[in-house]
C-alpha positions as CSV (number, residue, x, y, z in Angstrom):
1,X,-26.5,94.8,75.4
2,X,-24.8,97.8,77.0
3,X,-23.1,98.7,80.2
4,X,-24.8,100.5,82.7
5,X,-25.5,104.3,81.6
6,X,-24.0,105.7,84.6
7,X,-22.7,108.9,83.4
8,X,-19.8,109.7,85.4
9,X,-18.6,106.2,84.4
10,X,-18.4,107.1,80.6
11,X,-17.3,110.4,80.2
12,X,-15.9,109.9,76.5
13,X,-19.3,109.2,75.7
14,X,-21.6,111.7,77.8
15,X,-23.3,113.4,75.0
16,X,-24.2,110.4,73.3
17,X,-25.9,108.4,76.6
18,X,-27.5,111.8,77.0
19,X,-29.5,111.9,73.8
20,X,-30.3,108.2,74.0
21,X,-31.7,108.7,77.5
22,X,-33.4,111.4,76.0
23,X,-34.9,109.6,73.3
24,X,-36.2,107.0,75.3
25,X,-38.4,109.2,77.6
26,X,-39.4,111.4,74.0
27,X,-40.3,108.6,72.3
28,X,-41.7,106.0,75.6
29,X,-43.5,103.4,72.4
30,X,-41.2,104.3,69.8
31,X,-38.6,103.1,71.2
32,X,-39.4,99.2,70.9
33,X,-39.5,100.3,67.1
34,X,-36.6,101.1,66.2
35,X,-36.5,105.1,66.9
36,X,-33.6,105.3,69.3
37,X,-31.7,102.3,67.4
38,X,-29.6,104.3,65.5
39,X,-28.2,106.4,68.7
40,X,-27.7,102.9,70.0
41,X,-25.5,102.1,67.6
42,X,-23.7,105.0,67.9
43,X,-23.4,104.7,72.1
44,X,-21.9,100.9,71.2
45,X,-19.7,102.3,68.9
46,X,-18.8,104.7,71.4
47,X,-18.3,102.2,74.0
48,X,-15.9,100.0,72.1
49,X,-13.5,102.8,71.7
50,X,-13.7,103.7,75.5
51,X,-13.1,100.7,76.1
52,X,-10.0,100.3,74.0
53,X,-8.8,103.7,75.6
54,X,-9.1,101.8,78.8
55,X,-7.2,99.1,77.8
56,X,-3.9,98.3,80.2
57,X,-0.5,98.8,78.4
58,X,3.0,99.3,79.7
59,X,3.9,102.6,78.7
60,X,8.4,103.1,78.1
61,X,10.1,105.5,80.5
62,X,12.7,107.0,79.6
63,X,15.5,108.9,81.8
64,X,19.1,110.9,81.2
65,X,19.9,108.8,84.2
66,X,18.9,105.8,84.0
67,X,20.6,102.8,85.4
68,X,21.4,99.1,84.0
69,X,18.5,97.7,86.0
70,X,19.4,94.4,84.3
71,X,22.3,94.2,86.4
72,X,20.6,96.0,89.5
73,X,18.5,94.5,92.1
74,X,15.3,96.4,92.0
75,X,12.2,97.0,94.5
76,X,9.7,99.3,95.1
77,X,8.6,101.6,97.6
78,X,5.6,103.7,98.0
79,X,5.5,105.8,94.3
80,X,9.0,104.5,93.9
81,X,11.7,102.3,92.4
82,X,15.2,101.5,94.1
83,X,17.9,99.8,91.9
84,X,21.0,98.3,94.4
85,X,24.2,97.8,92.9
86,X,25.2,98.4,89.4
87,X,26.4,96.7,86.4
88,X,28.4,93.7,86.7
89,X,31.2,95.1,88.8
90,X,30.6,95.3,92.9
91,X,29.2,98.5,93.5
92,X,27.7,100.1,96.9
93,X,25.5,102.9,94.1
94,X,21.8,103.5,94.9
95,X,19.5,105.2,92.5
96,X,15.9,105.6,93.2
97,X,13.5,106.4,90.4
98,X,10.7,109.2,91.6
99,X,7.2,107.6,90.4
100,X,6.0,111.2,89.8
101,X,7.9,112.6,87.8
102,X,9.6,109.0,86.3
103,X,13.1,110.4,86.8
104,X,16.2,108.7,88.4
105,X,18.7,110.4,90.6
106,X,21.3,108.6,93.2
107,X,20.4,108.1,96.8
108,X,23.0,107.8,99.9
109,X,25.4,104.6,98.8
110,X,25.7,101.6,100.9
111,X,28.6,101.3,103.4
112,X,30.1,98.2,101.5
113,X,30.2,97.2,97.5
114,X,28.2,94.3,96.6
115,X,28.2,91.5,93.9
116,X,25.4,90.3,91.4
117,X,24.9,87.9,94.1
118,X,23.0,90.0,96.6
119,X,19.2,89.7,97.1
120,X,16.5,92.5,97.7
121,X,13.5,92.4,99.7
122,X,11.2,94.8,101.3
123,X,8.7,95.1,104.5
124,X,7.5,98.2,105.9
125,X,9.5,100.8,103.5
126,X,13.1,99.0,104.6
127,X,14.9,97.8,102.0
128,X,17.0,94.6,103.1
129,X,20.3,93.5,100.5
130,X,21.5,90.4,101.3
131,X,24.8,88.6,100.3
132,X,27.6,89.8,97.7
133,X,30.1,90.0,99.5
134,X,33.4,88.2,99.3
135,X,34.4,88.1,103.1
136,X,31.0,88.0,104.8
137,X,30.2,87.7,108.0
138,X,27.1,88.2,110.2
139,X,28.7,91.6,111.2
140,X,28.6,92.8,106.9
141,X,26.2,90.4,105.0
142,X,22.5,92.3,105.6
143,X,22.5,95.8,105.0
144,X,19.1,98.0,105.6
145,X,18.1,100.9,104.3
146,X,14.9,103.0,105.6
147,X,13.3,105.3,103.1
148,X,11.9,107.6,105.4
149,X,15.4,108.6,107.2
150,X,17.5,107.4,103.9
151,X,19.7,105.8,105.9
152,X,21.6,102.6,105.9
153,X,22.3,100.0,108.9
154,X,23.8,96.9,109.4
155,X,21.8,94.1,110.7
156,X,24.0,92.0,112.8
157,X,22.3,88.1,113.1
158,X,24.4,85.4,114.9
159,X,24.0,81.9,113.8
160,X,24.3,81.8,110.0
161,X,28.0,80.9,109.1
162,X,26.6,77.8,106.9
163,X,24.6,80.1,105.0
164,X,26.7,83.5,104.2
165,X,27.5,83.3,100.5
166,X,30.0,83.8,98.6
167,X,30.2,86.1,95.3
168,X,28.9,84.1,92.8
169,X,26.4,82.0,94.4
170,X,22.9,81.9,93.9
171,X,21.2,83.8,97.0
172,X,17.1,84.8,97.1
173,X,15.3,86.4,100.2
174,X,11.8,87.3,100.8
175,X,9.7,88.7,103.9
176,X,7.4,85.8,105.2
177,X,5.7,84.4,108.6
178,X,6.6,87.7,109.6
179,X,10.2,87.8,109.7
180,X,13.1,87.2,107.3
181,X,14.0,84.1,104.9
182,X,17.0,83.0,102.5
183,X,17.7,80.8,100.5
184,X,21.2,80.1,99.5
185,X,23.1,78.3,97.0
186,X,26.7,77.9,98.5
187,X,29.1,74.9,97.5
188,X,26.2,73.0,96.1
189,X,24.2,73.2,99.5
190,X,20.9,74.5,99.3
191,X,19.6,75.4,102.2
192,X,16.8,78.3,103.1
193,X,17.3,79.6,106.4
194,X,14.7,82.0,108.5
195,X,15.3,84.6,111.5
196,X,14.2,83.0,114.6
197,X,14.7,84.4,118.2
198,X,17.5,86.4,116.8
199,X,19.1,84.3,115.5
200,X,19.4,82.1,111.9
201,X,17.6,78.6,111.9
202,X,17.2,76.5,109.0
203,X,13.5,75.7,107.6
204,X,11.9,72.3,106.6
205,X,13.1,70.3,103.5
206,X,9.8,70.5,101.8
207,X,9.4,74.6,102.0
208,X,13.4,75.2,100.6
209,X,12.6,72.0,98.0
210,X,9.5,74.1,96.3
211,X,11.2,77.4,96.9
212,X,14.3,75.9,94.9
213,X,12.1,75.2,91.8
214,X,10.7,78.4,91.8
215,X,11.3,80.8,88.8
216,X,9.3,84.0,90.0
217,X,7.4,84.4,93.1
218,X,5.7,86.9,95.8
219,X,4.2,87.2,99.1
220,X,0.7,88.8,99.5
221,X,-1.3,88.5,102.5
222,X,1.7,86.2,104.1
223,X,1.0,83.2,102.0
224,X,4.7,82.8,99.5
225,X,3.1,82.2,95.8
226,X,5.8,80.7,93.1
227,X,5.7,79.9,89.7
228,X,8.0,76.6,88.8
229,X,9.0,75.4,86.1
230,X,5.9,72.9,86.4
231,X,3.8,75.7,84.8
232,X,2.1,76.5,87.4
233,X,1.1,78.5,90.3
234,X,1.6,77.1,93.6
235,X,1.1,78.2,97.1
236,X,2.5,77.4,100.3
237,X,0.6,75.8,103.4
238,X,2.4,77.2,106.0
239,X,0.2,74.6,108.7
240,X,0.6,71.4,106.8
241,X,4.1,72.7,105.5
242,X,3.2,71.5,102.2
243,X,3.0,73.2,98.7
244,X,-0.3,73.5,96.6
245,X,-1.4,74.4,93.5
246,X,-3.7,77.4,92.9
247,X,-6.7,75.9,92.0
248,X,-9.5,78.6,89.6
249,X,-6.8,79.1,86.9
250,X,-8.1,76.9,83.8
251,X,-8.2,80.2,81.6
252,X,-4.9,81.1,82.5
253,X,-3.2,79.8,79.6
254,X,0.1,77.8,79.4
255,X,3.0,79.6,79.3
256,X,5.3,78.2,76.8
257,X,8.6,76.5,78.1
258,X,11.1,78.4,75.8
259,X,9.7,81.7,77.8
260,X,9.5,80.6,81.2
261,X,12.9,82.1,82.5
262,X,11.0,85.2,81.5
263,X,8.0,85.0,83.8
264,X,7.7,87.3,86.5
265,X,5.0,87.3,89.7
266,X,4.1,90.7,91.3
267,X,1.9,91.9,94.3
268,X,-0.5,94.1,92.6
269,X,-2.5,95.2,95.5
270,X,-3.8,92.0,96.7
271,X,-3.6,90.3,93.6
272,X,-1.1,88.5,91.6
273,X,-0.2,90.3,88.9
274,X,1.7,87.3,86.5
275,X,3.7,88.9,83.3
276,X,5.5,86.8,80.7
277,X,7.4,87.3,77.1
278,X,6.2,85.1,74.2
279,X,6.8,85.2,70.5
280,X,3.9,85.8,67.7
281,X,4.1,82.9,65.2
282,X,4.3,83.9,61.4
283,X,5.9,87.4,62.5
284,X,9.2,88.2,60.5
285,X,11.2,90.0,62.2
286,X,10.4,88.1,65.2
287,X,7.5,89.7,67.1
288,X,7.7,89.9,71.1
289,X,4.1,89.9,73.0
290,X,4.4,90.3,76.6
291,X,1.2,89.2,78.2
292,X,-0.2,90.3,81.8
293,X,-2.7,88.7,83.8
294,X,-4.3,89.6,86.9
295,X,-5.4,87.0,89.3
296,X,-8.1,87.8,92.3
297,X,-7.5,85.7,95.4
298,X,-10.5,83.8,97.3
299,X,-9.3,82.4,100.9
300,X,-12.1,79.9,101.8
301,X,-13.0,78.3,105.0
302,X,-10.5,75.0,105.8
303,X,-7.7,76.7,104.4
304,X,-7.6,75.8,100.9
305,X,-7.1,78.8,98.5
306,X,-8.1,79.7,95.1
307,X,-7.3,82.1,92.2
308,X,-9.8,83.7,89.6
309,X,-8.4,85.3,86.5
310,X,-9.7,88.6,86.5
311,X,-8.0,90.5,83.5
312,X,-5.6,89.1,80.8
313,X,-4.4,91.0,77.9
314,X,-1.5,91.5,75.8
315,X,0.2,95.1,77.5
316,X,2.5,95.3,74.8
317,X,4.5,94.2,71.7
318,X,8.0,94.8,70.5
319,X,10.6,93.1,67.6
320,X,13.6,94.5,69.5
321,X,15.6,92.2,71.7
322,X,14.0,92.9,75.1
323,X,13.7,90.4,77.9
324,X,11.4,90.7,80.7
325,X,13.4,91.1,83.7
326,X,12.1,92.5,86.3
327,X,7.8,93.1,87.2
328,X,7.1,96.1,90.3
329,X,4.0,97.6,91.1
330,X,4.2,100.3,92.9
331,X,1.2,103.8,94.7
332,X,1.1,106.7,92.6
């Protein structure tokens, strides 16, 4: 069996679906006989290669500028990439990577100089940095840029004293329920706190418990997805206030334990796009896959969610000593 022979689908192999199209209607008995198998073979042939041409891959980019996006916080707007911060020194440094052209050039700074401990998150082409500063107060801690003026702002929220964290502790933020959540790490408290009415309030136990385990996650469609360190996908029932796992995924396989600090979850246009490191056994040096799946999201009626693996594929291989850090999708 073929695909379709629509044409304009196939364009590497035009000619070919041509002639056996043709030989069909020349030869309308024939062709039960074996007169139009050997174009046949050719069109499969044909269609295997397209198909590998096809095939998703992550492709390097390379740049005279380009930052240490290990150290950075990174998030994407539109065709392009910010990274906030630099290195492993406080820095207030912007660069922004143009998706077009794939080249990095700096952007207006923030006011202040943050630590590795401020968080990024995005919603509606605002960039929001969090934390990482040693002296913070609701006057300094969330900074906003917008990427159509390319300005930055202050946000001032009363309430939060118990949360503002210190450099060095762990802090995470994401855009969810339609307004602004953090989780923070400070003294050995963990606490997730949410704007409400203006002002900070701190969430239920359960939601900052499964947030806590989380080692990558994402929003899409205002449901928070994570993937813990149960090895699995989970989902959050913002009604029952309870978290679920993403039922559908059986052909997802298990992601081994040694590389799950290296899985990362990514909105890819509706659907979670799930990347993750593993080695190739028997490969001397050691041989690095990283593997990409795309996963299609079905709401159904009562609530209850489910995932369908749509695509999975190896999108590239390497024996240098890469990590996976960070997974963007971005329009180009």
């Amino acid at each position: 069996m073929h695909p379709p022979l629509t044409p304009h689908r196939h364009p590497m192999c035009l000619e070919i679906i041509e002639e056996f199209q043709k030989c069909h209607l020349d030869h309308p008995i024939g062709k039960f006989f074996g007169d139009c198998t050997e174009l046949k073979v050719k069109l499969d042939r044909c269609f295997r290669k397209e198909k590998a041409v096809k095939r998703k891959i992550l492709v390097p980019v390379s740049s005279p500028n380009f930052p240490s996006v290990r150290w950075s916080q990174v998030s994407a707007v539109g065709p392009n990439i910010y990274a906030i911060g630099d290195a492993s020194t406080p820095s207030s440094r912007v660069m922004v990577m143009d998706g077009h052209s794939d080249t990095w050039s700096d952007f207006p700074s923030m006011h202040g100089a943050r630590g590795l401990s401020r968080s990024v998150c995005v919603r509606d082409g605002k960039i929001y940095v969090t934390g990482g500063f040693n002296n913070p107060d609701s006057t300094n801690w969330i900074e906003v840029f917008d990427t159509k003026t390319q300005t930055w702002e202050f946000l001032h929220i009363p309430g939060g004293e118990k949360i503002y964290s210190a450099e060095g502790d762990e802090l995470q933020s994401v855009w969810f329920e339609g307004t602004l959540y953090v989780r923070s790490v400070v003294k050995d408290k963990d606490v997730t706190y949410k704007v409400h009415k203006g002002r900070w309030r701190e969430v239920d136990r359960e939601m900052n418990y499964g947030w806590g385990k989380s080692l990558s996650y994402c929003v899409i469609e205002d449901v928070f997805y994570s993937y813990s360190y149960l090895r699995k996908i989970q989902w959050f029932d913002s009604k029952e206030r309870v978290w679920r796992t993403l039922k559908g995924l059986n052909s997802l396989p298990i992601i081994p334990v040694y590389a799950q600090s290296y899985v990362r979850m990514v909105d890819n246009g509706g659907k979670i796009a799930v990347l993750w490191q593993a080695y190739v056994s028997g490969k001397i040096p050691r041989e690095k896959q990283i593997w990409c799946a795309e996963i299609a999201i079905d709401k159904r009626q009562g609530g209850e969610i489910c995932g369908r693996v749509e695509w999975l594929d190896v999108v590239a291989t390497t024996d240098a000593q890469y990590h996976l850090t960070h997974a963007l999708a971005t329009t180009v």
